[in-house]
C-alpha positions as CSV (number, residue, x, y, z in Angstrom):
1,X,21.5,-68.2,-9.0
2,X,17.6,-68.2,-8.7
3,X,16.0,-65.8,-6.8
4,X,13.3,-67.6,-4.6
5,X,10.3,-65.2,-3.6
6,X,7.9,-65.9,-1.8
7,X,4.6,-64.8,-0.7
8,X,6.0,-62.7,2.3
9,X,9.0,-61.1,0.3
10,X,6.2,-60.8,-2.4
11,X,4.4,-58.4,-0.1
12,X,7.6,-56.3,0.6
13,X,8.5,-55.4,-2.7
14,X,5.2,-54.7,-4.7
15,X,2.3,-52.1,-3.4
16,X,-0.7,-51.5,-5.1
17,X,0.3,-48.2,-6.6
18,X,3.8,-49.9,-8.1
19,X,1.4,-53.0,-9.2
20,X,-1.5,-51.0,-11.4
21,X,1.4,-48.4,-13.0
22,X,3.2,-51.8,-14.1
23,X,-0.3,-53.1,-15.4
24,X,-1.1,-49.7,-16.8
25,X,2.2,-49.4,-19.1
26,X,1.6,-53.3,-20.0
27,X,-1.9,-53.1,-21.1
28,X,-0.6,-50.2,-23.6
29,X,2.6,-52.4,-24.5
30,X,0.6,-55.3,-25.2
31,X,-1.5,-53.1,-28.2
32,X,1.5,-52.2,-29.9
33,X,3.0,-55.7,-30.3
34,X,0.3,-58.2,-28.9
35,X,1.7,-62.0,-28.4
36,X,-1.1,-64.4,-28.5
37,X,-2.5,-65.4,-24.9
38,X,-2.2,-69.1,-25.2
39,X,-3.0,-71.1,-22.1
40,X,-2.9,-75.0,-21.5
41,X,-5.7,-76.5,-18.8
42,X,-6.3,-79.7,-17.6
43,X,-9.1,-80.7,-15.4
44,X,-8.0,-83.0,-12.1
45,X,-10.3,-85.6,-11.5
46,X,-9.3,-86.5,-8.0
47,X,-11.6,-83.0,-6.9
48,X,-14.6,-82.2,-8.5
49,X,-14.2,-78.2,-10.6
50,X,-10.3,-78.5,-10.0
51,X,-7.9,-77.6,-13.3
52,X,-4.3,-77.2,-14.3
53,X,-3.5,-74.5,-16.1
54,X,-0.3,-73.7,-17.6
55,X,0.9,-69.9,-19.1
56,X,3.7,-68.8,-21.1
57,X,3.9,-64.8,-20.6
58,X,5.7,-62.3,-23.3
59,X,5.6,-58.4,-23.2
60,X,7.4,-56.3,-25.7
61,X,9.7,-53.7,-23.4
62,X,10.3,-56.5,-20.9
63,X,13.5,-58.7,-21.8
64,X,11.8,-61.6,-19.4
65,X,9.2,-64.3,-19.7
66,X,7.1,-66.2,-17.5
67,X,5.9,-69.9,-17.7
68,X,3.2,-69.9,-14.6
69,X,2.2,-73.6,-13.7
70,X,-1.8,-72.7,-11.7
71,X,-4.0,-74.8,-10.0
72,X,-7.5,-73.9,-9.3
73,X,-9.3,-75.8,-6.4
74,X,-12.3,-74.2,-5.9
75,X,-13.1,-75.3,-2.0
76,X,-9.8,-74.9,-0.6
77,X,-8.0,-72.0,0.9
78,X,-6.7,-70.2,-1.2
79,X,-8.3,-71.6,-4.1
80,X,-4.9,-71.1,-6.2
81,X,-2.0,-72.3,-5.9
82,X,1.5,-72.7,-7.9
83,X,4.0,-71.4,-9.5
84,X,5.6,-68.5,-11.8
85,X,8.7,-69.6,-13.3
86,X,10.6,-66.3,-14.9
87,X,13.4,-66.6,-17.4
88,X,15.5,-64.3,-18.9
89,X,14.1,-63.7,-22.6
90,X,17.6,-63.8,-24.6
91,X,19.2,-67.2,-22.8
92,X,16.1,-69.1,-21.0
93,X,18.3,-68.8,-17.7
94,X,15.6,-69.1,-15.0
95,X,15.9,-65.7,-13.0
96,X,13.3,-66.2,-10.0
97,X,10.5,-68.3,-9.1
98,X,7.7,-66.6,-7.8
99,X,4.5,-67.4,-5.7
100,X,1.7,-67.9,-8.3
101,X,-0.9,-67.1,-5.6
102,X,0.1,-64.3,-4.5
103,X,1.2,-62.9,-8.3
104,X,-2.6,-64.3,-9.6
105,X,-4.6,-62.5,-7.1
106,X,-2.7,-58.8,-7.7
107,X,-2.6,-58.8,-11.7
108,X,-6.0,-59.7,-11.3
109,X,-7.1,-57.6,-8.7
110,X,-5.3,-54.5,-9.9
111,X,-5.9,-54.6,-13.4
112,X,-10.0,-55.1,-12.4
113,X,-8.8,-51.9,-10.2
114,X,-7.6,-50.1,-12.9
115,X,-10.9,-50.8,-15.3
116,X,-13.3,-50.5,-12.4
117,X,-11.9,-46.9,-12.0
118,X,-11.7,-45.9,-15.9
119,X,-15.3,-47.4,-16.3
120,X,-17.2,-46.0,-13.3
121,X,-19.3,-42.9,-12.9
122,X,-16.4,-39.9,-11.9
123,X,-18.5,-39.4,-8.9
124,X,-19.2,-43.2,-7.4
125,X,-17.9,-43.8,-4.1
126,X,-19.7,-46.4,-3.3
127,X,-18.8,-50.5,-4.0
128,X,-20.1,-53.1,-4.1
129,X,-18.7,-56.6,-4.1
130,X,-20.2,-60.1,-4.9
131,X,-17.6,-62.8,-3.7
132,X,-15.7,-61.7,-0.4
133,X,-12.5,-63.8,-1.7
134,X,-9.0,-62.4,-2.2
135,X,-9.3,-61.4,-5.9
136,X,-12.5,-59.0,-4.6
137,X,-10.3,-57.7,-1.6
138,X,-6.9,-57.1,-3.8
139,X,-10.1,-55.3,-6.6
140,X,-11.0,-52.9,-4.0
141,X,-7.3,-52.6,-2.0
142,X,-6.1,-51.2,-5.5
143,X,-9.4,-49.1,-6.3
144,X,-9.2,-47.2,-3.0
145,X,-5.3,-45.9,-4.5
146,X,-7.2,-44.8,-7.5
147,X,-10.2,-42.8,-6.3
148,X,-12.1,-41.9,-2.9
149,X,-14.0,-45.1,-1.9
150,X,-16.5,-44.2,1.1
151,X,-18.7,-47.3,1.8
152,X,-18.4,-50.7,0.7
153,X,-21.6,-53.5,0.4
154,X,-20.8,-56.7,0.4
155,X,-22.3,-60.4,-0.2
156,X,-20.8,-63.7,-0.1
157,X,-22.5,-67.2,-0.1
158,X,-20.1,-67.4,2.8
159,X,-21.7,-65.0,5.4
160,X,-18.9,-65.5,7.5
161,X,-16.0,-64.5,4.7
162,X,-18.3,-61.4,4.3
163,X,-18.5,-60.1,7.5
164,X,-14.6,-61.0,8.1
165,X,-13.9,-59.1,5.1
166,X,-16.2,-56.1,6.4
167,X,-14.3,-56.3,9.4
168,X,-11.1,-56.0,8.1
169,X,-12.4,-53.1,5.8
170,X,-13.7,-51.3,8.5
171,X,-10.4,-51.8,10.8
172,X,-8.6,-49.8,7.8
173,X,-11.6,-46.9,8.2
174,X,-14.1,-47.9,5.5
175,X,-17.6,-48.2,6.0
176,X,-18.7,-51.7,5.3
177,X,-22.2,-53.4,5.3
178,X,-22.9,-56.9,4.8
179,X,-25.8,-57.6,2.7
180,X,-28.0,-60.7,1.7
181,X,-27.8,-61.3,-2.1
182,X,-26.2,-59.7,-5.1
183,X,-29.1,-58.1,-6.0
184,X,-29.3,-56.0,-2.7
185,X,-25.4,-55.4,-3.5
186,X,-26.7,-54.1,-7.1
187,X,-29.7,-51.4,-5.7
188,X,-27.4,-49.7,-3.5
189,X,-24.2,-49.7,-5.8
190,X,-22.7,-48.0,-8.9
191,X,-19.9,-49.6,-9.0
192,X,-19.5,-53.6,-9.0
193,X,-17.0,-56.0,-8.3
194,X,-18.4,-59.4,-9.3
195,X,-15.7,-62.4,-8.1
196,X,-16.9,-66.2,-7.9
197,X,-17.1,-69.5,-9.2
198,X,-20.9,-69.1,-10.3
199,X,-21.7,-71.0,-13.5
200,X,-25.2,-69.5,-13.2
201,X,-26.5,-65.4,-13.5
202,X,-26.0,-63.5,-10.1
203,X,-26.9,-59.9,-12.0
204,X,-29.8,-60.0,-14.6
205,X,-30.9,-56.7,-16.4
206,X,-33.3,-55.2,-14.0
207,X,-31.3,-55.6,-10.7
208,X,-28.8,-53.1,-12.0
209,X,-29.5,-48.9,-12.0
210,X,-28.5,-47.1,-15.2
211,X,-24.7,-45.4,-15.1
212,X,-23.6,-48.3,-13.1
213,X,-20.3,-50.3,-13.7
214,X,-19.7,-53.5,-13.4
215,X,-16.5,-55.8,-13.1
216,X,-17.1,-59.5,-13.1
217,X,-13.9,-61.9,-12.8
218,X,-15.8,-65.1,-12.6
219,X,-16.6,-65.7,-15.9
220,X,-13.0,-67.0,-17.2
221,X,-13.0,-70.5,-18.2
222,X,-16.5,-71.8,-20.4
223,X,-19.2,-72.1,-18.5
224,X,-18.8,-69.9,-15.5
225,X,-20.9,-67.1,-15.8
226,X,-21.9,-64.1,-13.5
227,X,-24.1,-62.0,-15.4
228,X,-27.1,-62.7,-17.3
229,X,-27.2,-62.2,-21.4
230,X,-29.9,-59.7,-21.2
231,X,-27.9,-57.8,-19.1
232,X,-24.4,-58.5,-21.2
233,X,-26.4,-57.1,-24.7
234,X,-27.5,-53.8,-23.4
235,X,-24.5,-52.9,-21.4
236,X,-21.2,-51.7,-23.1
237,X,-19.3,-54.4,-22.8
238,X,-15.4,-54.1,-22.3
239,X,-12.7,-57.2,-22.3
240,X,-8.9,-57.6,-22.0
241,X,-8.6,-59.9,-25.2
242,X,-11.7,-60.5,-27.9
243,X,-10.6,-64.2,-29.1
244,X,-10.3,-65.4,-25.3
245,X,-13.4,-63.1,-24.3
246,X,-15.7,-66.1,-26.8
247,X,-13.3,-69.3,-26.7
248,X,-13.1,-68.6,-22.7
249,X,-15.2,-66.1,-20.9
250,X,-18.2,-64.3,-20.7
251,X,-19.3,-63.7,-24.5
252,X,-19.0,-67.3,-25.3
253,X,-21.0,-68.7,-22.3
254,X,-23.3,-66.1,-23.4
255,X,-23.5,-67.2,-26.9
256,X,-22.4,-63.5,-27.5
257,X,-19.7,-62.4,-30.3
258,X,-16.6,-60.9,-30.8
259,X,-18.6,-58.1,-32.4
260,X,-20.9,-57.9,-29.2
261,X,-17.7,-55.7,-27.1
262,X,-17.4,-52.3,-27.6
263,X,-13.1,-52.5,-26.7
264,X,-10.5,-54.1,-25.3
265,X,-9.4,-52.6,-21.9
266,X,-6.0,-51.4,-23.8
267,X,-7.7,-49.1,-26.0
268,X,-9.3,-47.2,-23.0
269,X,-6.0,-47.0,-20.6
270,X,-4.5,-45.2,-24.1
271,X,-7.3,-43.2,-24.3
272,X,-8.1,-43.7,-27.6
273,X,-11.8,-45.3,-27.1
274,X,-14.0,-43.5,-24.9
275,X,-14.8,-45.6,-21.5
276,X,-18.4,-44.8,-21.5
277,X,-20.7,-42.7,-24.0
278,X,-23.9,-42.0,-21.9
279,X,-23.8,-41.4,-18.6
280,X,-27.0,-43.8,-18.5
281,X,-24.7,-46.5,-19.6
282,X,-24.1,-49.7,-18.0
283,X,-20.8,-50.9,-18.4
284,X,-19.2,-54.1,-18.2
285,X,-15.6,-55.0,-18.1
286,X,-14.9,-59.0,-17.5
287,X,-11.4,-60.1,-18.3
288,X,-10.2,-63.7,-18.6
289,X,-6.7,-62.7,-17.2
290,X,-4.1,-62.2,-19.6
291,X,-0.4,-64.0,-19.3
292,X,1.2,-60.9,-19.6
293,X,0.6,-59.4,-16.5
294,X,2.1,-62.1,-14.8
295,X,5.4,-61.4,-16.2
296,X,4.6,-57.4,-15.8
297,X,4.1,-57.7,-12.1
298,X,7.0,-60.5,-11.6
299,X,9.3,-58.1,-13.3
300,X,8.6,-55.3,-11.3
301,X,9.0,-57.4,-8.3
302,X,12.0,-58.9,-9.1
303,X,13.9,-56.0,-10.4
304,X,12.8,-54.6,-6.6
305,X,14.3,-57.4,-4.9
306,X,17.8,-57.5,-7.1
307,X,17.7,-53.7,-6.1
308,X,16.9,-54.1,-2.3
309,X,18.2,-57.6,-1.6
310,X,15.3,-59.5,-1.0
311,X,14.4,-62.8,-1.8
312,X,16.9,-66.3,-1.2
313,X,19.5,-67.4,-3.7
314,X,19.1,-70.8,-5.1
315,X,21.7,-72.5,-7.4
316,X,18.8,-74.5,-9.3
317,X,21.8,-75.0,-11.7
318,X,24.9,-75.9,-9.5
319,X,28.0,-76.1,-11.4
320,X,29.2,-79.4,-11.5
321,X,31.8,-79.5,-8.8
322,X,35.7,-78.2,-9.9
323,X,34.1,-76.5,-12.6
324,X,36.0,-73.4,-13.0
325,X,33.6,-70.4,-12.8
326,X,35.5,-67.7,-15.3
């Protein structure tokens, strides 16, 4: 059988404390014995900025893979949509099918949680986000387990998704204020959460105050970009994966090097590179999302549902009938 789960069972078995320790021990597994994060896209001409992309997921500890089948449409709502097939490592037998949606927007959101907390000032308590979407919300939903989050400024093209997103924020006892650009979201924060499809800078160099943090998701397929290259060259710059950080993301679009980061995220969740060494720094982390962490969290979720029974059987693979089952 096939364990369907959607995005409402989804929401029943993971929480973001149970998502960011799964991302935690993966980012660690992943140095040890790293698989290469290959990724297949495909742009859809029938919408203009639309693309395929297809994911095979290994992580050493985890006797599971993932194949996740996305597709990015940037106007509609959500913007992603698909699927993540997971298979049992040893036989290929397809254990669950999960909700690609909801699985993108938490192993992004939490593992920007997790650097946004490791790279920020100990004492920031105030955010600010850039892109009121649901990778920005899931960013901060995870950063408020990790440390005391006061006030929150926020800025959105969309001045209607920003105020409904300070709304919500302040429904759950968070002081939120809805600001005009990114730069006003930059003067008033030290710690960022940059999330949008900008293919142009929102953050240049002297829009950002020294000892601030920034985490910028946009900038994961060539050509999107969030922060300007002044900016990228004097901050310390950290990425989930080098190669993909200047084939994909934001040191390629920048015309920046693999010698231009100071780490991979790994390195500082181990503790063996320092997260920041000034506290004038700027720092920078801005992943390209990693296939890994799609099967880390759809592990943990499914080994939740096999244990608490959640989630509908499917027999993708009947047996023909008057097979005999032993």
């Amino acid at each position: 059988m096939t364990l369907l789960l959607g995005a409402a069972e989804l929401r029943r078995l993971l929480t973001p404390q149970a998502g960011v320790r799964a991302l935690r021990r993966g980012f660690v597994a992943a140095l040890a014995a790293p698989a290469p994060p290959r990724r297949v896209h495909q742009d859809l001409p029938a919408s203009p900025g639309s693309i395929a992309v297809l994911l095979p997921g290994l992580l050493a500890g985890i006797p599971a893979y993932t194949v996740k089948v996305n597709a990015k449409f940037p106007g509609a709502d959500p913007a992603i949509s698909g699927i993540v097939c997971l298979h049992d490592l040893g036989t290929g037998r397809l254990l669950a099918l999960l909700d690609s949606a909801f699985v993108t927007a938490w192993r992004t959101g939490l593992s920007a949680a997790l650097a946004t907390d490791l790279l920020s000032a100990a004492g920031t308590r105030t955010v600010g986000i850039i892109g009121a979407g649901a990778q920005a919300d899931m960013t901060l939903r995870g950063l408020t387990r990790l440390r005391t989050v006061e006030r929150a400024f926020i800025h959105d093209v969309d001045d209607r998704r920003a105020h409904r997103m300070a709304e919500t924020w302040q429904r759950a006892g968070l002081e939120c204020r809805v600001v005009g650009s990114a730069r006003e979201v930059a003067r008033d924060c030290g710690s960022i959460v940059v999330a949008t499809w900008s293919r142009r800078p929102l953050l240049h160099l002297p829009d950002v105050r020294p000892g601030s943090h920034i985490t910028s998701l946009g900038a994961d397929e060539p050509g999107k970009t969030e922060l300007d290259v002044q900016l990228l060259r004097h901050a310390r710059v950290i990425v989930d994966d080098l190669d993909l950080a200047v084939t994909s993301g934001a040191l390629g679009s920048a015309g920046l090097r693999r010698g231009d980061a100071a780490a991979v995220l790994g390195r500082i969740v181990e503790g063996t590179v320092p997260a920041r060494t000034d506290a004038e720094q700027v720092t920078v982390y801005t992943p390209v999302g990693l296939p890994w962490q799609d099967l880390a969290l759809s592990w943990a979720a499914y080994r939740t549902a096999l244990r608490d029974g959640v989630g509908v059987d499917f027999p993708f693979h009947p047996r023909p009938e008057g097979e005999d089952e032993t």
